[in-house]
One Martini backbone bead per residue (centre of mass of N, CA, C, O) as a GRO file, in nm:
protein
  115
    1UNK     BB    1  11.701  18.526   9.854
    2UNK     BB    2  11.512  18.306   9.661
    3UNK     BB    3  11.238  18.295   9.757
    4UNK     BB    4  11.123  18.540   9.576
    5UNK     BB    5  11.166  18.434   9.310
    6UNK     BB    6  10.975  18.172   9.391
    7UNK     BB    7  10.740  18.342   9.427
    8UNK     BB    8  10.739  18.468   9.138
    9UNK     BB    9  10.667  18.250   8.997
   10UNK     BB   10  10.413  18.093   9.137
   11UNK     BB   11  10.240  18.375   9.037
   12UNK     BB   12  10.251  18.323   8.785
   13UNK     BB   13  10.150  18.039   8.745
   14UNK     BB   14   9.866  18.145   8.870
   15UNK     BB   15   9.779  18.330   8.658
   16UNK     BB   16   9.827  18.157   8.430
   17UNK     BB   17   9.529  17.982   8.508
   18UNK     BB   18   9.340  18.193   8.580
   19UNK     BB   19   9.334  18.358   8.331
   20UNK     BB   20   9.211  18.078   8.193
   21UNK     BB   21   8.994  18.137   8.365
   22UNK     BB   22   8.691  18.340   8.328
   23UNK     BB   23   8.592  18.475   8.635
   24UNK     BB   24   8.825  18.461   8.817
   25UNK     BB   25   8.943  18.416   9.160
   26UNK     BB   26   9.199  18.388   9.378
   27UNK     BB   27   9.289  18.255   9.703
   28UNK     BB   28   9.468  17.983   9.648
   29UNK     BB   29   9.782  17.839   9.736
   30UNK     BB   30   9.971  17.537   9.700
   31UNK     BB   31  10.272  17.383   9.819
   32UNK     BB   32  10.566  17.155   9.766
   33UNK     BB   33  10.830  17.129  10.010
   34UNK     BB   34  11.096  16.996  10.060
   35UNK     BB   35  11.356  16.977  10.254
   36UNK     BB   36  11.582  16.920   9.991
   37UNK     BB   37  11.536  17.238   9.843
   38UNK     BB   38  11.620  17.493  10.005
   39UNK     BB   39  11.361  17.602  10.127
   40UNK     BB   40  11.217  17.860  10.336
   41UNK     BB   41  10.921  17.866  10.411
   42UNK     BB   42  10.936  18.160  10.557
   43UNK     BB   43  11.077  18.317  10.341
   44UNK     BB   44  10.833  18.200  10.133
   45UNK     BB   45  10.565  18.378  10.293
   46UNK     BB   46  10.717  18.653  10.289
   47UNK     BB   47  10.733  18.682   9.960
   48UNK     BB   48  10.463  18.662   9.913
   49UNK     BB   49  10.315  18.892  10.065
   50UNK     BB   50  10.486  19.092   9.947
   51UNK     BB   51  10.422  19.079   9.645
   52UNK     BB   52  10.094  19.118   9.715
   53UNK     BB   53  10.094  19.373   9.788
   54UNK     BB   54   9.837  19.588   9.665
   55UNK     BB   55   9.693  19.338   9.504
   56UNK     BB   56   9.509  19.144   9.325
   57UNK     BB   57   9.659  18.918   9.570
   58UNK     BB   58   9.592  19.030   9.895
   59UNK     BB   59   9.383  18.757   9.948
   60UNK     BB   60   9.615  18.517   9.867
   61UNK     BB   61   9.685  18.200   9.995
   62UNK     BB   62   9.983  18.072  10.131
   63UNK     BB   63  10.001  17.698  10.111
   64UNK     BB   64  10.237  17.500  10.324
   65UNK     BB   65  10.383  17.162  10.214
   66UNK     BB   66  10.589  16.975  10.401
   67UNK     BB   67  10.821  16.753  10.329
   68UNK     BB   68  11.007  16.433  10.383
   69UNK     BB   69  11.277  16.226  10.364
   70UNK     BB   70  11.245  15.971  10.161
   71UNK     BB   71  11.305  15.632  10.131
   72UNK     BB   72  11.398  15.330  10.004
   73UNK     BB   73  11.438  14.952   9.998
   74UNK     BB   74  11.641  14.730   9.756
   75UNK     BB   75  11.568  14.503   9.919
   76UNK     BB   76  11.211  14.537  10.098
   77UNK     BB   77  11.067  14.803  10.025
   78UNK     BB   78  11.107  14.992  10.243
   79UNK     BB   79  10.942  15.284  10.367
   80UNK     BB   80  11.139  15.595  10.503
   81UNK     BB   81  11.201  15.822  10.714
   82UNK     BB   82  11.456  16.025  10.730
   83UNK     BB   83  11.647  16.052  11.033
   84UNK     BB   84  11.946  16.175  11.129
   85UNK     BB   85  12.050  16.073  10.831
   86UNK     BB   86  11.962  15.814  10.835
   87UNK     BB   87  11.948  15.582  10.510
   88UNK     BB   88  11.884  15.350  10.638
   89UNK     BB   89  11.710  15.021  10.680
   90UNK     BB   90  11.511  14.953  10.963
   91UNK     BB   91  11.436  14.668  10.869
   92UNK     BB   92  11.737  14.522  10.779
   93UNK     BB   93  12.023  14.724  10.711
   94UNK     BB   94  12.058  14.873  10.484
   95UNK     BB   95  12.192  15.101  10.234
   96UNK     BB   96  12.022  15.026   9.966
   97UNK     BB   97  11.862  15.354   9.902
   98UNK     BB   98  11.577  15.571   9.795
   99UNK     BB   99  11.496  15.859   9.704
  100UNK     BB  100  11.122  15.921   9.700
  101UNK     BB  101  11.135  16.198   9.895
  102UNK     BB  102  11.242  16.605   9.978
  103UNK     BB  103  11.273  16.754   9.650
  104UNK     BB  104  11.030  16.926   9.620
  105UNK     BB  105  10.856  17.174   9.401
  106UNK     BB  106  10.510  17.236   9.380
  107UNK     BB  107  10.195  17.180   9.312
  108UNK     BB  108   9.906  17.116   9.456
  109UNK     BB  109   9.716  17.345   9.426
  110UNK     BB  110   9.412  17.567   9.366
  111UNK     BB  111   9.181  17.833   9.466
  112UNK     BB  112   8.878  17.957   9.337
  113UNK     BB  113   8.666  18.249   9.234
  114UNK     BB  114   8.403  18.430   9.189
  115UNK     BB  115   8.336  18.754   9.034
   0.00000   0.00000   0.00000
């Protein structure tokens, strides 16, 4: 269950965030994740409540935006979420498309309050 190391990393960096802004006091966490990172969302709720259990981040909400597989078409331009994998271009019906979002892990913001 890699969900918890990466749960570790996300307070870990959302500490040093905080920290870097005295008198502040984290809140919320949102992160977006791609369908194709390999991460189960509940997997990385459930670890990061753990992590957080007992600690000055125990009222700090992780809120998590899942992104779906999107592609974009090589010959006209259209973006498209990718549905049953099938990764042709629904509007010409090329093959020659581009993942251009579904593998995402990242922060969308931190929500911070005065202590």
């Amino acid at each position: 269950m890699h969900e918890v190391s990466i749960a570790n990393s996300i307070l870990e960096a959302a500490r040093t965030e905080a920290q870097a802004r005295a008198g502040m006091r984290l809140t919320k966490i949102s992160v977006r994740i791609g369908e194709l990172a390999g991460i189960d969302p509940d997997a990385l709720s459930f670890s990061f409540e753990a992590l957080v259990k007992e600690t000055d981040l125990e009222k700090c909400a992780l809120e998590i935006e899942f992104l779906p597989q999107r592609h974009e078409c090589a010959d006209c331009g259209q973006r498209f979420v990718v549905a049953d994998f099938e990764t042709r271009c629904p509007k010409c019906g090329t093959a020659e498309t581009t993942l251009i979002s579904g593998n995402e892990l990242e922060f969308a913001h931190l929500e911070m309050e005065e202590t």
